[in-house]
N, C-alpha and C positions, 0 to 999 in steps of 0.2 A: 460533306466536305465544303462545298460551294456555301452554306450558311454559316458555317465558323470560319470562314476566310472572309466574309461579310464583319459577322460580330466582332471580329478582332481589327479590319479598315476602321470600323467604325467608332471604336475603343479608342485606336490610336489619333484618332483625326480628333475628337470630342477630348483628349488629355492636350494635344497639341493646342488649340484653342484656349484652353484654361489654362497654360502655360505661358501663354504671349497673354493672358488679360490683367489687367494696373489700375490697383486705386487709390487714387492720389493719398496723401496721409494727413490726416486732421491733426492742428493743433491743439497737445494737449490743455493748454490755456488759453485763455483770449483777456485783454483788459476788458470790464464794464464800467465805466465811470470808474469810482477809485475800488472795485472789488475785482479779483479775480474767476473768471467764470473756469469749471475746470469740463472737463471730457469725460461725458457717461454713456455715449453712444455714436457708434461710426456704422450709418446703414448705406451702404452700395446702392444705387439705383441705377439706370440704363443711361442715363445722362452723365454720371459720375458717381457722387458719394454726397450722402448727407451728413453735416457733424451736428453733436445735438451734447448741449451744456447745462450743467446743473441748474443755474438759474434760469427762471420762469422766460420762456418765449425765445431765447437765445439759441439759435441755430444756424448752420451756413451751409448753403449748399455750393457745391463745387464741380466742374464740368469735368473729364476725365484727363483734361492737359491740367488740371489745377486750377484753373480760373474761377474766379466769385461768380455766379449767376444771382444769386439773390441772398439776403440773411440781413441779420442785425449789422448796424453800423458798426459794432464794435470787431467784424469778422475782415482777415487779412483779403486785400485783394488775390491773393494767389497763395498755393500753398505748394509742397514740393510733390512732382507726380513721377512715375515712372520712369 
């Protein structure tokens, strides 16, 4: 009795957690010079989210309020979060 009243605190604490967690949202395009870069990958990381774009080297990373920490210049300073 005393371990499924464990397993099930545990359940609900580990959903409530995943429930309150937000990652900010990549833009699906970015200008490069006069081409459009488009959105082929959004990876989560512990700092925020990484957005990563079709063309060669182009990625931004973004902290979990939305803010630029590092990327190509062609990457928004902020993006919409949470």
């Amino acid at each position: 009795m005393m371990f499924t009243s464990r397993c099930i605190t545990l359940a609900l604490l580990s959903f409530l957690a995943g429930a309150n967690a937000c990652t900010p949202k990549c833009p699906a395009t970015v200008k490069v010079s006069y081409t459009t870069a488009k959105l082929t990958q959004t990876i989560p990381q512990d700092y925020g989210v990484e957005c990563v774009y079709n063309l060669s080297g182009v990625s931004c990373d973004f902290n979990s309020d939305g803010g630029l920490i590092d990327g190509d210049p062609a990457c928004p300073n902020s993006i919409p979060s949470c």
